[in-house]
C-alpha positions, 0 to 999 in steps of 0.5 A: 577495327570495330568498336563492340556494341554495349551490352544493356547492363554495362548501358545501365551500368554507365548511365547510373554512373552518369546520374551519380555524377555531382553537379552544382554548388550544393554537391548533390546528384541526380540520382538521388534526388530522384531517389528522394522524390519517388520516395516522397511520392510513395509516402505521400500518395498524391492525388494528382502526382503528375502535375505535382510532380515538378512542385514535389521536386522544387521543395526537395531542393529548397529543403536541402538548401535550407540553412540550419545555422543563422548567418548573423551575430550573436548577441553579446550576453546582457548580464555584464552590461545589465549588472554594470548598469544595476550599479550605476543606478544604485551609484545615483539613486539618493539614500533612503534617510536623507537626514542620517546620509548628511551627517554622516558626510558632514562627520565622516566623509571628507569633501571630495569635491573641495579635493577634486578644486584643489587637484584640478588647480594645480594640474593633476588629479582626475575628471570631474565626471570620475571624482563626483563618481568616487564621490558617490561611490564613497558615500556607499561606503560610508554608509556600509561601514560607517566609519568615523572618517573616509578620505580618497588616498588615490588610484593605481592603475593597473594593467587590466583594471585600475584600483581607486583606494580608500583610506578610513581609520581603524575601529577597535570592534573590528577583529583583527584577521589571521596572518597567513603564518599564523594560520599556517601554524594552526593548521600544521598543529592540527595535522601533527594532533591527528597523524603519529608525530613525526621526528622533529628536525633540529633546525631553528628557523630565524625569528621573524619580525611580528605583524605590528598591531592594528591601528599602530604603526603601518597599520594605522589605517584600514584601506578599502578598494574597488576597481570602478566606482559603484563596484563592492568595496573589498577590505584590504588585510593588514600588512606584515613585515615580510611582506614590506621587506619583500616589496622593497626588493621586486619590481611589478605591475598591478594586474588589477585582480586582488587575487592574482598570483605574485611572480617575483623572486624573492617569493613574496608571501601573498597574493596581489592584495598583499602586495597592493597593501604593502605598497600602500603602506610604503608609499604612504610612509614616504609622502604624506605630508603636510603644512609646518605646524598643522600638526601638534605633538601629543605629550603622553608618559610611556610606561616601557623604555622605547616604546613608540606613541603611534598617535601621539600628534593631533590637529593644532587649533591655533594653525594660522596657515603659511603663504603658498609662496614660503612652502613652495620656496622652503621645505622646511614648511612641509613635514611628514606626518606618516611613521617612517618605516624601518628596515625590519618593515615595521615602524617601531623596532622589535629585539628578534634575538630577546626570545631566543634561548641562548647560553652565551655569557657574551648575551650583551655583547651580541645584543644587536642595534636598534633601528632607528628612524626619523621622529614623526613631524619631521620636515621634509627638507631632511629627506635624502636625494636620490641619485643627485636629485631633490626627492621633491619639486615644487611650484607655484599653481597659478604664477598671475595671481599668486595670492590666490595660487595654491602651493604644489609639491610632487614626490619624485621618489614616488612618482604620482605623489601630490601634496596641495596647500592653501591656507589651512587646508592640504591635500594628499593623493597618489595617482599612479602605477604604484612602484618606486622611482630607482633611478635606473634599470630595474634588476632583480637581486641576486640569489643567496649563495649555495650552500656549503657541501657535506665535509667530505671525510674516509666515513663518507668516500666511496672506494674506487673500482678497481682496474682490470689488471687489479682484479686479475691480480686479486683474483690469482691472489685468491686463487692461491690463497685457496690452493695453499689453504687445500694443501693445509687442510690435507696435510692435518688430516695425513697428520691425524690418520697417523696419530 
């Protein structure tokens, strides 16, 4: 059979098909290149568009093959490494007044570098690039808040940045901060005065132990931390006694960012700050020690029974030092010169029921215990074990030259605690992760029991819906009731018709 002719337009039609096909990488066609370069011909007008034929087409191509995109990296923004850079040149450069700098280290500032010997010797602490760094970084702080002392407390290592912790005592011209409860208070106050007043529930919530005052018991001194030397120092906020009595029940890293959410059960009241501080306190209360004697006791009359002089101790003059070989061998050469904290998370007891209005003649009988911790000095060798093991271990630094070796001790309770001596001069750091030692496998505590439901009473029960076979029942009731009611009704009106 014979193949018909095509027609010109299917012929058309067909070698357009043919100019639209896509060939190279780039997925253009020929169609419309030729399409771009005649227009590119009618725009321009040139002279001689014979010979520039070809060059207008190889810059059409080139146009279409140019990338709009760079192909290389961009580079990473110089504003961090710049501001980390602007800080470590402020960390070096020398202070303006080289004469009120000096006495402010020789009154204030302790020697770090004296510190960083001592650690180095007994085999723990830091590098001595990262110490003269803290040192430098001290001295910054000195500076800003001049305070009457400044001494490294340690470094906790967190898991996206570390915290190096500074420890200064507290100034009375300092005003003392806002808890989060009495702000809370405050502002609740403030909402009551403008909105109609609401009822007021019956409920009494338990009192709670009050925030111990500045320079007094856990917040005897005020910590200030940064995370890389050079960095702004950041105050921390004093600590209450929730927030101790929370700490001691969870279990959690630091993330190394002050104002990260605290996850745990039970709900701890603050932010990572708080935590830090209460850690702080906690830690401190538990391992700062020193020298037998290096201390004094400070003899003041109270006023008020029970009420406890939280600085009632001062450096003895006459300390003539031990050897380093009596403190390693007998703790009772070491005391603890921190107040030991309570149960309620306070240092000195506080009656909760006092300010309670209550009308029991019992009021005496119901009165409860006071808490009562160690007294202040007390020697280390009456600390209790934990889990069959001694809550501290010492040795000696150097066992070649023991006249000249320094005297370790390291907290195993607290892991990272270390306490130095020799002669008349000690040291205490806490290099870390900030968490207690338990001994094994931390759990959460449980939660508190459910509590009890609504008694249930007749006042309160709801009646049971009736079966099918009841409701039946009820109905041909109601339906009879109904019927003899009618046949009533009807006889009283015969009844008066012949009346």
């Amino acid at each position: 059979m014979a193949v018909p002719e095509m027609t010109a337009e299917r012929q058309a039609s067909s070698f357009k098909a043919f100019l639209l096909r896509s060939n190279g990488t780039e997925g253009r066609n020929l169609y419309d290149h030729l399409t771009d370069l005649l227009l590119k011909v009618m725009e321009e007008r040139p002279e001689n568009a014979v010979d520039t034929f070809e060059k207008m087409s190889l810059e059409l191509k080139e146009d279409s093959l140019k990338i709009t995109e760079s192909t290389l990296r961009d580079l990473p923004d110089p504003s961090a490494a710049a501001a980390e850079l602007e800080q470590q040149r402020l960390l070096f450069s020398p202070p303006a007044d080289t004469t009120v700098n000096e006495e402010l280290e020789e009154t204030a500032l302790s020697n770090v570098n004296k510190t960083a010997f001592y650690l180095e010797e007994a085999g723990v602490g830091l590098s001595r690039q990262e110490m003269q760094k803290i040192f430098l970084a001290l001295r910054q702080l000195v500076e800003q808040e001049k305070p009457q002392q400044c001494r490294l407390w340690g470094k906790i290592l967190g898991t996206e940045s570390n915290y190096i912790v500074a420890e200064t005592p507290h100034e009375e011209e300092v005003e003392q901060e806002l808890s989060t409860e009495e702000q809370t208070e405050e502002e609740m106050e403030n909402v009551d005065e403008e909105k109609d007043p609401l009822p007021r529930s019956v409920y009494t919530r338990p009192p709670v132990a009050p925030k111990e005052a500045a320079g007094t018991g856990a917040n005897k001194f005020v910590y200030y931390v940064c995370n890389k030397p050079g960095q702004a120092w950041v105050r921390l906020p004093s600590v209450s006694p929730a927030q101790i009595a929370v700490a001691r029940q969870i279990n959690r890293f630091f993330t190394g960012r002050l104002d990260s959410v605290v996850l745990s059960y039970p709900p701890f009241p603050g932010n990572e700050a708080n935590y830090l501080r209460a850690q702080i306190a906690r830690i401190s209360a538990g391992t700062q020690i020193s020298p037998f004697d290096f201390y004094q006791l400070i003899e003041k009359e109270s006023d008020e029974e029970n009420e406890a002089l939280l600085n009632n101790y001062e450096i003895n003059a006459d300390f003539e030092g031990i050897s380093a070989s009596e403190m390693v061998k007998d703790m009772a050469n070491w005391v603890h010169h921190a107040y030991h904290i309570l149960p309620q998370g306070r240092c000195t007891w506080v009656n909760l029921a006092a300010n309670l209005d209550t009308e029991e003649e019992d009021e005496e009988a119901n009165e409860p215990e006071p808490e009562v911790g160690p007294p202040i000095l007390t020697a280390v060798s009456h600390d209790a074990e934990m889990f069959d093991c001694p809550p501290w271990s010492s040795w000696l630094s150097s066992t070649l030259t023991p006249h000249y070796a320094l005297a370790v001790l390291r907290s195993v309770l607290w892991p990272g605690a270390y306490a130095c001596a020799h002669a008349k001069e000690f040291v205490n750091i806490y290099i870390g992760r900030g968490l207690k030692c338990v001994g094994e496998e931390y759990s959460p505590p449980l939660p508190p029991p459910p509590q009890e439901e609504y008694p249930i009473g007749s006042e309160v029960t709801e009646e049971l819906d009736p079966q099918v076979e009841e409701e039946q029942a009820l109905s041909l009731e109601g339906q009879q009731e109904a019927s003899e009611g009618t046949v009533e009704s009807e006889e009283d009106d015969e009844d008066e018709d012949d009346d």
